[in-house]
N, C-alpha and C positions, 0 to 999 in steps of 0.2 A: 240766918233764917232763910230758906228758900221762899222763892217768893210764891203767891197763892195761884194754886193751881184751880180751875173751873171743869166742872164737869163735862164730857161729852154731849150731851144734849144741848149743850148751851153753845158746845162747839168756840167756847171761849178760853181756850186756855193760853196758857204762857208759849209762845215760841222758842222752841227748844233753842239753849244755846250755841252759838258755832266758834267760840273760842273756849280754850280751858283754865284760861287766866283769872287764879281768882281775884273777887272785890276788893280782897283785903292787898293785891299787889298792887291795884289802884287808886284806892284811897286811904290815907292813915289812918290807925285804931282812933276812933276818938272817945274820951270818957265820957259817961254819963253827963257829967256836971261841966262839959261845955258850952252849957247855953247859958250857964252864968261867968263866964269867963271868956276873953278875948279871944279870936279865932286865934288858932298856932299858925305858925310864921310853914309851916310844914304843909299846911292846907292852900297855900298859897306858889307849891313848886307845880298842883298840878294842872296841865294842858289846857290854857284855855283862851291861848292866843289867837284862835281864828274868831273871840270875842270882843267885846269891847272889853278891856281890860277894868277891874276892882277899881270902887272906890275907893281912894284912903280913909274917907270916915266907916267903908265899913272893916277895912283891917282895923283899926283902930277902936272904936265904938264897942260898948260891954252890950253882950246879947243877954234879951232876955226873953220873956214870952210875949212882952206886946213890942219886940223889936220892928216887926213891919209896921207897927204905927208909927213907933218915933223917930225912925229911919229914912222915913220916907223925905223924899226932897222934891218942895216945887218945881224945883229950876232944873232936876235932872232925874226923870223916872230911872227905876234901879233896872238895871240889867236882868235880862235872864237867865245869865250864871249867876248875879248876887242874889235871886230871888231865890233860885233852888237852891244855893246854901244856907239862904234863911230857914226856907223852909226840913231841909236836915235837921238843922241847929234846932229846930221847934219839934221837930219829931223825936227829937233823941228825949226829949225834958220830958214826952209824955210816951215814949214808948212804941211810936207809931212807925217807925221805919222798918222798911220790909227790902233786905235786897234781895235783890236777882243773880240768879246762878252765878251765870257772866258775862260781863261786856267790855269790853276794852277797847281802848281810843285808837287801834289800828282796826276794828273789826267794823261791818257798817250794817252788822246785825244785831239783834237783841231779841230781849224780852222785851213788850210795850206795851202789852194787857194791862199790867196793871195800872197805869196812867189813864187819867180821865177823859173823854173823847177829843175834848175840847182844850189839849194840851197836845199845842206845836213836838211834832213825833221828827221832823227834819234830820235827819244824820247831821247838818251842822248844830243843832239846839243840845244833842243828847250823846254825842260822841264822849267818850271818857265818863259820863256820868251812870254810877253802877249802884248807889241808891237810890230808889225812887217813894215819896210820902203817898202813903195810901188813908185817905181820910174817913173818919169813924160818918159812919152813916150821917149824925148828928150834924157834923162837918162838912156836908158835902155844899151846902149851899154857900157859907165863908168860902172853901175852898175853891167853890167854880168861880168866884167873883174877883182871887186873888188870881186863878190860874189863867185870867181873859187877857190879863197884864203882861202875862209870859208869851203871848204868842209871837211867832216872829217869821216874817217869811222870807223865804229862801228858795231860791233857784235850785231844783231840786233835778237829779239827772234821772230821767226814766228808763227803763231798759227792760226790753221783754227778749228772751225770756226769763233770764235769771234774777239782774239786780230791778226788783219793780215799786214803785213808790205810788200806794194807793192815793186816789184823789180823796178820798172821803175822809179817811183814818188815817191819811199821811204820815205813815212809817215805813221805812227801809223794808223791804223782804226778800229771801231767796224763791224763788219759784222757778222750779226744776225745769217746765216746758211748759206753754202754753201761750192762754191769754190773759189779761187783764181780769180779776175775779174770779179766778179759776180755782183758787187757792186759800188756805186758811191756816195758823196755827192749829197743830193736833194735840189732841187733850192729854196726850201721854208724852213724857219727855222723848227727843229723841225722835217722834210725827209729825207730820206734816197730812192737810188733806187737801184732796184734788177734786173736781166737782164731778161727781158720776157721769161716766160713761160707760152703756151697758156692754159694749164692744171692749172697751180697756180694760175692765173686771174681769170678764171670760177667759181674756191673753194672761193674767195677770192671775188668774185661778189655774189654770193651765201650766204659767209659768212655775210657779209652785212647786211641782211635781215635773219638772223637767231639771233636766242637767244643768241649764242656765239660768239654775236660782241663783248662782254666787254671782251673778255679772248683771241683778237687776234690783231695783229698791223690795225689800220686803214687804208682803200684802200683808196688812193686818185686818181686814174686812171693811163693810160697812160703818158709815155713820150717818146718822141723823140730825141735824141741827135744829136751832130753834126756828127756822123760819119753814122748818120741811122739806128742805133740800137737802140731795140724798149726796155725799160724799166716801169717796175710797181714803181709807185710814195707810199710809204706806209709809214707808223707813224713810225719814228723813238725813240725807246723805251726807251733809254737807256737817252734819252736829259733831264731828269725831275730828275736824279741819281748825285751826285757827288762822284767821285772819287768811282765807282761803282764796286763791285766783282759780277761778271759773270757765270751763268754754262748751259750747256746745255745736257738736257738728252734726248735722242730720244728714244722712247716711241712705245711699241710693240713687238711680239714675233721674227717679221722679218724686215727687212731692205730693200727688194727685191721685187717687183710684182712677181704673178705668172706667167705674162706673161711675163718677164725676164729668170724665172728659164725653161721657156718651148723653148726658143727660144735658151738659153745657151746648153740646150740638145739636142739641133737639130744640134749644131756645137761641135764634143766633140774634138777639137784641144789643146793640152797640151799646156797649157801656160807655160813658161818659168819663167815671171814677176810674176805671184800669186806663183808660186814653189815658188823663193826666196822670197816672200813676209812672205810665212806661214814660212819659215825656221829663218826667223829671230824671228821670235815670239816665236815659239818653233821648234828646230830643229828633234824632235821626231816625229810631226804630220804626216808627208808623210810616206805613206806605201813601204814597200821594191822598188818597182815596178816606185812608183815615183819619191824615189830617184836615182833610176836608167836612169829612162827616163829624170828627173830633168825639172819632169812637169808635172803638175795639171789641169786637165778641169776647165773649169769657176764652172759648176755646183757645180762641189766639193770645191770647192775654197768658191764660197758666204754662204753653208750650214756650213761651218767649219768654218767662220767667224763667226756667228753669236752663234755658242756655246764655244769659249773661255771665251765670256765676259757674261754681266747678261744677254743676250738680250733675252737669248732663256728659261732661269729660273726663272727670275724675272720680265720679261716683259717692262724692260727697261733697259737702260746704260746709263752709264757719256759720252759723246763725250771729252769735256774738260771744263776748268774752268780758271778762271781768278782773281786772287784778287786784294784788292784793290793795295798792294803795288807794284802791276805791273808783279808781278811773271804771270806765266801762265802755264798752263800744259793739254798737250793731250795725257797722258801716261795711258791711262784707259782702255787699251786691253783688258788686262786679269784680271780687277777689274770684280771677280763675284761672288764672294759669299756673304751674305745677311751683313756681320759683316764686308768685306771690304768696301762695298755700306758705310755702316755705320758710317766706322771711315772717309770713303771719305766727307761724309756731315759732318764731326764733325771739320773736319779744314778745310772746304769751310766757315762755319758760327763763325769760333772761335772768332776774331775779333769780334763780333757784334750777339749775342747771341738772343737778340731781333728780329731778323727776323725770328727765328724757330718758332713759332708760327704763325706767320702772314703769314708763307711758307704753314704751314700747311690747315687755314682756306682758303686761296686762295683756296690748292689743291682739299681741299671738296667742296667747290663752284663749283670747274670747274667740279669735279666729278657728281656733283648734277644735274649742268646743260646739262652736255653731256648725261644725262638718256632721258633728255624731249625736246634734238633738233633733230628737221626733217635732217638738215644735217647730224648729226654723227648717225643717225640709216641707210641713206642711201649710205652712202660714207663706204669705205676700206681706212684708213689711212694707210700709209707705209712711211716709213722715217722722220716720221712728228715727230717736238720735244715740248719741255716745257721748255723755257727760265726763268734762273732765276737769279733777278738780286737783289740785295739791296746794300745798303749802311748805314749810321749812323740813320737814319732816318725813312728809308722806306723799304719794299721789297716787290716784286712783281713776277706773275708768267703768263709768256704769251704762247700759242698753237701758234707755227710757222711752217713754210714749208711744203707747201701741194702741192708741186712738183709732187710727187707720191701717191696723195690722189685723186682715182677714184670713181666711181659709183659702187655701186656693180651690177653684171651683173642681168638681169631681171630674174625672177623667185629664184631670191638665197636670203635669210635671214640670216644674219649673227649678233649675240649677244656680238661682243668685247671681250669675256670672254671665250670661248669656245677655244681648244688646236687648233692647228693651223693641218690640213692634207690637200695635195697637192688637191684642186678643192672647200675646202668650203671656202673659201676668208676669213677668220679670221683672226684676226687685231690682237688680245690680247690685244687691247689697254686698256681698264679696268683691264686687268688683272697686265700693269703697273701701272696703277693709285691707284688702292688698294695696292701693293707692296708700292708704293712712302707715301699714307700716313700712313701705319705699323710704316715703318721706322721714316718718322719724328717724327708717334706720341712715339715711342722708344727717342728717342732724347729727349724728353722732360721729361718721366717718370724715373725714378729711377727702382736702379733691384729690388723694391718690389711693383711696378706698380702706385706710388703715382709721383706726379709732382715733379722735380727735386728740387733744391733751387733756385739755379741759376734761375729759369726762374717763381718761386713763386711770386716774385714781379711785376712780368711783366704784362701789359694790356691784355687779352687774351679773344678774342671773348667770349660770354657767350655761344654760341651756339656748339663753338670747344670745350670749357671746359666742357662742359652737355653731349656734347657727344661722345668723343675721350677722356679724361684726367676721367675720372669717374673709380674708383678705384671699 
C-alpha cells in the first residue's frame, strides 16, 4: 500500500522517495496472524545494531493486542526498536499498517509525514524501518501517549545545503540550495517545494522555454500552503538516485550582486558578527584597526569571503558534499587551490569511480549549451550552483538556484569569462565551468596525460574521449 498522500493546499505531503528498494527487500512478508504467534527468528536478522539490542523476553514472549501492557518491565523500559515492532505486530492484527514507497537502511532519506509530530524523525531512530503505524483518528490520543516513550535523542549532523535536519520536525531532508526552511515536501511524488522567490520563478519561467531545460530541476508552478506561503512546486532530483552522494559547487567569480556590494557601502557600520565570523576562519585576517574596533564593514566582510576559498581563482567552490554513507561535510572554506579542489573530488567519487566521466560529459554538455542559450547570454548569474549527484549507477549534474540570477542591465554585454570589475556585471561563470572540466578531465588522465586504468574499462562517451582524454 502506498503510503498516504495529502493534498497541496496542506503542502503536507509524503517526501518523494530517493531509493528504489522496495519494503518488502527490507522487511520479511509477515502473515496476518503474527500477533498471535512468536516473532520469526527472520525478523530478528534485520539491522538494528546501532540500537540497543532486543530483549529476550520479547523474542520469546506470544504477542498479542494488549502486548505493551504485559510486556512492559519496571526495571527496563522497552527500546525504541522493540516498541516499533510492537507496534507493526498491533497494526497488522487490525489492519492499520501503511508502508512507504521506500527507505532503506543505506538511504538517510524518507518518507515521514506520516508519523506523528511528536515521533523522534532522527536518521538513527528510523534508518531501515520502512513500515510506519498510522493511528485511526480514535487512536490518536493512546497513540501520542505510547509514542512520548519512543523518543530518543541523538546527535544529529546538520548540513545546509543539502543533508538538513529540521529543528522542529526533526527529520532527515534533501534540500537542493538554500537555507534552513526554505523547503518542504511536494504534494506530488517526485516534488519538492522551495519558498517563493519572485526573481527565481521568472528565471525559472524563462528557463522553461530555453535550451537549458535539460540541465535544470523542472518548474511545475506555484503552491499555496496552509499557512499562506506562496512556494515553487520544481522536480525533485535526487528521487531517481539510490542511496545518492551529493555536492554542490556554486559557480562564478562572486557570490554577491553589485547592487548588494553598492548598498553595503552606503552603510559602512562595523559588524561585530562578520568580525568573529572571519576570526574564526583565520584569526590573522583583520587589520590592526579591526581588531581593535572588533569590527568589519559588510563590504569588507563579502570581498574577503569570497578570496579565502576557490571562488575568486578558480571560478567556483565546494559549498559541501554528502556521501553515500551518510557522512556530510561543509568544511570547504578555505578549499582553494587547484590540487585541493582535486583530492576534494577524488574522495567525493572514491566509492564509485564510474561517475567521473559521466561528470565530465554532462559538464561539456552543459558547457556547450550555455554558449547557444538566449537566457545565459542575457542573464548575470550570481549564487547560482551545479548540483552533483550519483550513485552506483548513474550521475548526473544539474544548474540550480537563480535567486540572484538577474537581467543584465541594458546597454551592458557581458561574456562569462572576462575578470570580474566593480560595474561590468561579470559572472565568471565559464571561467568556472572550464576550471570544473580541467579538473575532472585531470581525474581521469594519468601524470603522463594518457587515461587512467582505473577508468580504462569504463563506457565513456566517444565524444568526451575525442576530445578531452586525447593524449
Amino acid at each position: 500500500m502506498r503510503a498516504t498522500k495529502m493534498t497541496s493546499s496542506h503542502c503536507r505531503s509524503v517526501t518523494p522517495p530517493l531509493s528504489r528498494a522496495s519494503s518488502s527487500d527490507l522487511v520479511p512478508c509477515l502473515s496476518p496472524d503474527l500477533s498471535r504467534r512468536a516473532l520469526s527468528p527472520d525478523l530478528t536478522s534485520l539491522n538494528f545494531s546501532r540500537h540497543r539490542p532486543l530483549s529476550p523476553d520479547l523474542l520469546d514472549r506470544t504477542l498479542s493486542p494488549d502486548f505493551p501492557r504485559r510486556s512492559r518491565s519496571p526495571a527496563r523500559p522497552r527500546s525504541l526498536m522493540e516498541s516499533l515492532l510492537v507496534a507493526k505486530m498491533e497494526a497488522l492484527s487490525t489492519g492499520k499498517l501503511v508502508r512507504t514507497d521506500s527507505l532503506d537502511s543505506c538511504s538517510s532519506f524518507g518518507s515521514m509525514s506520516s508519523l506523528p509530530s511528536d515521533v523522534c524523525r532522527c536518521d538513527d531512530c528510523l534508518l531501515g524501518i520502512v513500515d510506519f503505524y498510522l493511528p485511526s483518528p480514535d487512536a490518536n490520543k493512546t497513540f501520542k501517549k505510547q509514542s512520548e516513550r519512543w523518543r530518543k535523542l541523538r546527535n544529529i549532523v546538520q548540513w545546509t545545503p543539502f543533508f538538513q535536519t529540521y529543528k522542529k520536525q526533526r527529520y532527515p531532508w534533501v534540500q537542493l540550495a538554500g537555507h534552513q526552511g526554505n523547503f518542504k515536501a511536494g504534494p506530488d511524488q517526485g516534488t519538492i517545494l522551495k519558498k517563493l522567490s519572485p526573481q527565481e520563478e521568472r528565471c525559472f519561467q524563462l528557463l522553461m522555454k530555453d535550451i537549458l531545460r535539460p540541465f535544470v530541476p523542472e518548474y511545475k508552478g506555484q503552491v499555496t500552503c496552509e499557512d499562506g506561503e506562496l512556494y515553487l512546486q520544481l522536480q525533485d532530483l535526487l528521487s531517481d538516485f539510490d542511496c545518492p552522494c551529493v555536492m554542490d559547487c556554486k559557480v562564478g567569480v562572486r557570490t554577491y550582486l553589485e547592487e548588494e556590494l553598492a548598498k553595503a557601502k552606503e552603510k559602512t557600520k562595523l559588524r561585530k558578527d562578520m568580525y568573529e565570523k572571519m576570526i574564526q576562519i583565520d584569526p590573522k585576517a583583520p587589520s590592526e584597526e579591526e581588531h581593535r574596533s572588533k569590527g568589519v564593514t559588510k563590504p569588507r566582510y563579502m570581498i574577503w569571503r569570497e578570496t579565502i576559498s576557490s571562488t575568486a581563482t578558480l571560478g567556483f567552490r565546494i559549498d559541501g558534499v554528502k556521501k553515500a554513507d551518510g557522512t556530510s561535510s561543509k568544511d570547504f572554506k578555505t578549499t582553494k587551490t587547484r590540487e585541493q579542489i582535486l583530492e576534494a573530488f577524488k574522495d567525493f567519487t572514491s566509492a564509485f569511480p564510474s561517475a567521473v566521466p559521466k561528470y565530465l560529459e554532462r559538464l561539456k554538455n552543459i558547457r556547450a549549451t550555455l554558449i547557444e542559450s538566449h537566457f545565459f547570454r542575457t542573464h548575470e548569474l550570481i549564487g547560482s550552483s551545479l548540483l552533483f549527484v550519483h550513485d552506483k549507477r548513474k550521475a548526473s549534474i544539474w544548474m540550480i538556484d537563480f535567486a540572484k540570477t538577474v537581467p543584465v542591465p541594458e546597454g551592458v554585454n557581458i561574456d562569462h569569462n572576462s575578470a570580474w570589475k566593480v560595474g561590468n556585471h561579470e559572472d565568471g561563470y565559464l571561467i568556472g565551468m572550464d576550471n570544473l572540466i580541467s579538473i575532472f578531465e585531470s581525474l581521469i588522465k594519468d601524470d603522463n596525460g594518457n587515461i587512467d586504468q582505473c577508468y580504462s574499462n569504463l563506457s565513456l562517451d566517444k565524444n568526451v574521449r575525442r576530445d578531452t582524454l586525447a593524449t
